[in-house]
DOTIKE-625706 format. One line per 5 residues: number of its first residue (from 1); their letters; for each residue z, x, y of C-alpha. Coordinates in nm, 2 decimals, decimal comma. Example, Ala and Ser with C-alpha at 12.3 -4.5 7.8 and 13.67 -1.06 7.14 Angstrom:
BEGIN
1> AS> 0,78/1,23/-0,45; 0,71/1,37/-0,11
***
This chain:
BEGIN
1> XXXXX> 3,54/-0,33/-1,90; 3,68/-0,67/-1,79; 3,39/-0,79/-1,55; 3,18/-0,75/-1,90; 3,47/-0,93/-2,10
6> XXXXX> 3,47/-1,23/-1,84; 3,10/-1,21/-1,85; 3,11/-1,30/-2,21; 3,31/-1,51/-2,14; 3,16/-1,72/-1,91
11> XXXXX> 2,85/-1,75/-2,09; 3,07/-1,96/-2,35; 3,16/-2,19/-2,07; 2,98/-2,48/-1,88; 3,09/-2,37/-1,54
16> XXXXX> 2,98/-2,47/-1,14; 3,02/-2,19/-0,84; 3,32/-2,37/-0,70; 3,39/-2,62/-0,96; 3,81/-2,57/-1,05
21> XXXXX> 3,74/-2,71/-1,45; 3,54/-2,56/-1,73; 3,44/-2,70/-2,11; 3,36/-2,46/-2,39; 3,02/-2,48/-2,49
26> XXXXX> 3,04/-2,19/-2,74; 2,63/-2,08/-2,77; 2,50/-2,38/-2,59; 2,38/-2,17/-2,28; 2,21/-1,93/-2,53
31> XXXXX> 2,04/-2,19/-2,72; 1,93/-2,38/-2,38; 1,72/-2,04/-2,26; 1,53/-2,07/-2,59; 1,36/-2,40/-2,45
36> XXXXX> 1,31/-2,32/-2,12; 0,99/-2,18/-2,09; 1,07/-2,09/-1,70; 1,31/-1,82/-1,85; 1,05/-1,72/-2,14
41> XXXXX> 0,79/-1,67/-1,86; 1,03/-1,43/-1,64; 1,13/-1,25/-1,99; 0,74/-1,18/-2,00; 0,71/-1,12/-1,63
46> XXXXX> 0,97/-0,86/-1,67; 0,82/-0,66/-1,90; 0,47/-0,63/-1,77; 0,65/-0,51/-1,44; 0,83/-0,30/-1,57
51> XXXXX> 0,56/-0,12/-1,79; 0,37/-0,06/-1,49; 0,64/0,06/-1,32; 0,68/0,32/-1,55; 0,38/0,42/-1,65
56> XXXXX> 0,23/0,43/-1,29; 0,52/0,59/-1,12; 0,52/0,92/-1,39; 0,21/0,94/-1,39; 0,17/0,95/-1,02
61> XXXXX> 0,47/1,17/-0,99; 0,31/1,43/-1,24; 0,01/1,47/-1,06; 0,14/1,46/-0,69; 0,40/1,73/-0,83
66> XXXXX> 0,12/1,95/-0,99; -0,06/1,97/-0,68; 0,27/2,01/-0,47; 0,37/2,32/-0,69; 0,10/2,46/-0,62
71> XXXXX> 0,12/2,78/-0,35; 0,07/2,65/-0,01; 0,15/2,69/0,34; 0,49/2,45/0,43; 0,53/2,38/0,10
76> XXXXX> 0,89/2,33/0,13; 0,86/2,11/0,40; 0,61/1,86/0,23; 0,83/1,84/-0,09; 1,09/1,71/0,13
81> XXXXX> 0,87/1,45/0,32; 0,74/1,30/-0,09; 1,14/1,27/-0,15; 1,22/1,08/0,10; 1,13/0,73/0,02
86> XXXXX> 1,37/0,78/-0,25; 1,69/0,79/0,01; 1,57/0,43/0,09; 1,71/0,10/-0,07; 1,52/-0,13/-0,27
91> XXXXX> 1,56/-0,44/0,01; 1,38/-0,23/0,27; 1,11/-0,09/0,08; 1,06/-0,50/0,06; 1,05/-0,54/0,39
96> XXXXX> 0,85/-0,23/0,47; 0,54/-0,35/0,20; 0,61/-0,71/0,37; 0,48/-0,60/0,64; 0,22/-0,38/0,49
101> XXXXX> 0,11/-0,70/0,24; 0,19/-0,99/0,50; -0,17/-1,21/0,41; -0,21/-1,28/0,77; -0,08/-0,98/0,98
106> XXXXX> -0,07/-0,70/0,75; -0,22/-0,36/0,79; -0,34/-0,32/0,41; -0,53/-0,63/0,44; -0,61/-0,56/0,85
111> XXXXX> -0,79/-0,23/0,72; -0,97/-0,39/0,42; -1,16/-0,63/0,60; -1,25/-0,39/0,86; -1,39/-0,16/0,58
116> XXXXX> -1,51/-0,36/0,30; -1,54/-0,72/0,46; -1,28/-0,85/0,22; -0,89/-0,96/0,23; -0,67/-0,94/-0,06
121> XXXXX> -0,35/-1,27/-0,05; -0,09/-1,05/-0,20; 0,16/-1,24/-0,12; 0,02/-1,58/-0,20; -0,18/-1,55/-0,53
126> XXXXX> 0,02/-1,52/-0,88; -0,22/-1,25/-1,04; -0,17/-1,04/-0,69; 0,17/-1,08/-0,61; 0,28/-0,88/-0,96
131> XXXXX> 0,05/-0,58/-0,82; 0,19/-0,62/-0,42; 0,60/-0,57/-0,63; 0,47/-0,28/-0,89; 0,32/-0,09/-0,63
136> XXXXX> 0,64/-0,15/-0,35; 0,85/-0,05/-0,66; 0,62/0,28/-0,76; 0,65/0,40/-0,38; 1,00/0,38/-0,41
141> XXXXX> 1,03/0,53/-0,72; 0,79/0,82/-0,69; 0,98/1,10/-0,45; 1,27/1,10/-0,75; 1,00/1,16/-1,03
146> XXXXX> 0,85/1,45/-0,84; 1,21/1,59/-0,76; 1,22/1,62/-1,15; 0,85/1,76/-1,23; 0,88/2,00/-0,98
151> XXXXX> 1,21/2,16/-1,13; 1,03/2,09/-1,47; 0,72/2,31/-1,37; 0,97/2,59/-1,21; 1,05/2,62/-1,59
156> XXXXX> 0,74/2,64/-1,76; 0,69/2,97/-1,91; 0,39/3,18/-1,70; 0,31/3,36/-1,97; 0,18/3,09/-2,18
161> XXXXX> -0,01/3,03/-1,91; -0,16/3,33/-1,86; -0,21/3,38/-2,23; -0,36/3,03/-2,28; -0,58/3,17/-1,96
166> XXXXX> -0,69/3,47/-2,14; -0,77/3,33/-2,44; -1,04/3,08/-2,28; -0,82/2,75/-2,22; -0,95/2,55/-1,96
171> XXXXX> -0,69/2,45/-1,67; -0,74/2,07/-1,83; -0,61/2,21/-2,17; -0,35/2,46/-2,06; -0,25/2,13/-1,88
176> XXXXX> -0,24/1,91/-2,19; -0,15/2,13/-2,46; 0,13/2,36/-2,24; 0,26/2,20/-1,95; 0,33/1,81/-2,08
181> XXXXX> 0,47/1,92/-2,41; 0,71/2,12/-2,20; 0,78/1,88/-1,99; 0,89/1,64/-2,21; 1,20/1,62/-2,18
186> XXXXX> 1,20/1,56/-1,81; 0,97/1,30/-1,89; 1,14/1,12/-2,18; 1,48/1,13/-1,92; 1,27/0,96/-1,67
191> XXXXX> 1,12/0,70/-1,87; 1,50/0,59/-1,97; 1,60/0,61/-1,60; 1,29/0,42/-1,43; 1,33/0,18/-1,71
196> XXXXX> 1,66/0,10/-1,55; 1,57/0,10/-1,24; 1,23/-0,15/-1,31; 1,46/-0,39/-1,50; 1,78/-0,38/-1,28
201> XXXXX> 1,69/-0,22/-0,90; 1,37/-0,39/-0,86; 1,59/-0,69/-0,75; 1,60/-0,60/-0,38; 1,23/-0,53/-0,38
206> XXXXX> 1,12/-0,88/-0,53; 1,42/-1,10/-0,31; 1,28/-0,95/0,05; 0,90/-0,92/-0,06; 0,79/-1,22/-0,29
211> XXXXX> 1,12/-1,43/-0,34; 1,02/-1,46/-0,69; 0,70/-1,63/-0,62; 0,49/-1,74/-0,56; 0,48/-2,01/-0,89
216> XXXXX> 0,75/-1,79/-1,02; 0,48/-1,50/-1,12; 0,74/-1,25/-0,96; 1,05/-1,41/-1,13; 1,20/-1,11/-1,32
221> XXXXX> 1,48/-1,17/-1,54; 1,71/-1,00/-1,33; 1,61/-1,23/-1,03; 1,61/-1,50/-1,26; 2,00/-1,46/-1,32
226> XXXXX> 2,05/-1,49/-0,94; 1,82/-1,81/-0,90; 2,03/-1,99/-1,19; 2,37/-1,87/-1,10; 2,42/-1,81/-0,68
231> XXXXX> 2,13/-2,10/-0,58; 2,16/-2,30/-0,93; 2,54/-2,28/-0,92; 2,49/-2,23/-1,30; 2,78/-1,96/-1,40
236> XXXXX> 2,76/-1,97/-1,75; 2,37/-2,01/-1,79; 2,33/-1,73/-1,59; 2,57/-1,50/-1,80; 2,42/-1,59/-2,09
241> XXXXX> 2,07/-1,43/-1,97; 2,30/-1,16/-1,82; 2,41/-1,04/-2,12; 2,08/-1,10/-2,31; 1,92/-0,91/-2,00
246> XXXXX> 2,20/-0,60/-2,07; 2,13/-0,59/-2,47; 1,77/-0,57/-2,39; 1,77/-0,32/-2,18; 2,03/-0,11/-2,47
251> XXXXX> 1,78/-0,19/-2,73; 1,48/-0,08/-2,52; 1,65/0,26/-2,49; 1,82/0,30/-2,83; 1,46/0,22/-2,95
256> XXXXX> 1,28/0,52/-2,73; 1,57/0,77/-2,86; 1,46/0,71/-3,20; 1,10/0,66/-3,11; 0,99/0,91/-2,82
261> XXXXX> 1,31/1,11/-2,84; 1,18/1,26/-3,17; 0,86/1,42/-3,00; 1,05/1,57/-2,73; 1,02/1,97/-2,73
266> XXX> 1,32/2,16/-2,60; 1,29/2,51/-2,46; 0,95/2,76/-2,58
***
């Protein structure tokens, strides 16, 4: 607990990286983020990140994990190949999509104006550069969402199935009406978790791939805290949006457990 406790306590402060004396400011770093519109732009920034995150990584995940389950030759195999990307860090899924998104050498944009006659400047525009960090983040995320559907759809009941089957249920509506109401729970477990990661892991993604930019449209909150604290040598600023960052993030998942949490169907 103390790294939180000094964390609070240096948000009180008016404090340099490397400066030996400190003056207690009490809520004056708090009340200077409410004026800054560069920290009111990355609070908005993060959240439209981190919705797609989540919404396009379980979705994804559900549907590459349906069609995984399925019965086929080396099945076990190619279940292990879509998990992989999830043993790999952050910072070198940045580099990796660098590479991929790079606006003058990259394959994505290589194979796009060999195809279509068109390149897109992922890295250089501010309405692209969002997209080029959700979908880096998605990749990375996705092989741990299907580890979870597919010991989801290992439980789901085959004789509800079948029955549905019998009774005239299309595979759409056995799909809608059976398998995602039983698979909630895996799903409202992963929406807390990628929640997490899309607010707090995504760091390493944005710092190798974007820097924050460009004009700050990649700017998270969480990169934010390092741009004010290790390059703005701004300690107690950048507690202050640490700890706003970590009461956000408690009240975004107190708020599904009441909200989502109370639709979730455990067992038949």
């Amino acid at each position: 607990y103390y790294p939180s406790l000094d964390t609070f306590r240096l948000s009180t402060l008016l404090t340099r990286l490397g400066a030996r004396r400190t003056v207690f400011v009490c809520v004056d770093n708090f009340t200077r983020l409410v004026a800054d519109d560069g920290y009111l732009n990355s609070f908005v920034t993060t959240l439209f990140i981190s919705v797609a995150i989540v919404f396009f990584s379980l979705s994804l995940a559900l549907l590459i994990a349906s069609m995984v389950y399925l019965p086929i030759k080396g099945a076990a195999f190619y279940r292990t190949l879509l998990i992989w990307p999830y043993a790999i860090s952050p910072a070198v899924a940045g580099v990796i999509f660098l590479l991929l998104f790079n606006p003058t050498g990259g394959i994505i944009n290589y194979a796009l104006n060999n195809l279509f006659g068109f390149q897109i400047p992922w890295l250089n525009n501010p309405v692209a550069a969002p997209w080029a960090v959700i979908i880096a983040s998605v990749w990375k995320s996705l092989g741990y969402n299907i580890l979870f559907y597919l010991a989801g759809l290992q439980n789901v009941p085959k004789d509800l199935l079948e029955a549905a089957a019998i009774d005239g249920a299309s595979a759409l509506a056995r799909f809608r009406r059976i398998v995602i109401p039983m698979l909630s729970p895996i799903t409202f477990f992963l929406i807390i978790t990628n929640m997490t990661y899309a607010f707090f892991e995504s760091f390493g993604t944005i710092d190798y791939l974007t820097g924050g930019g460009p004009l700050e449209s990649t700017t998270t909150m969480m990169y934010n805290i390092y741009l004010v604290g290790i390059r703005g040598n701004d300690l107690g600023k950048a507690a202050a949006e640490s700890i706003i960052l970590f009461v956000l993030v408690i009240g975004f998942t107190i708020l599904q457990f009441r909200t989502a949490g109370q639709r979730v169907t455990y067992g038949a």
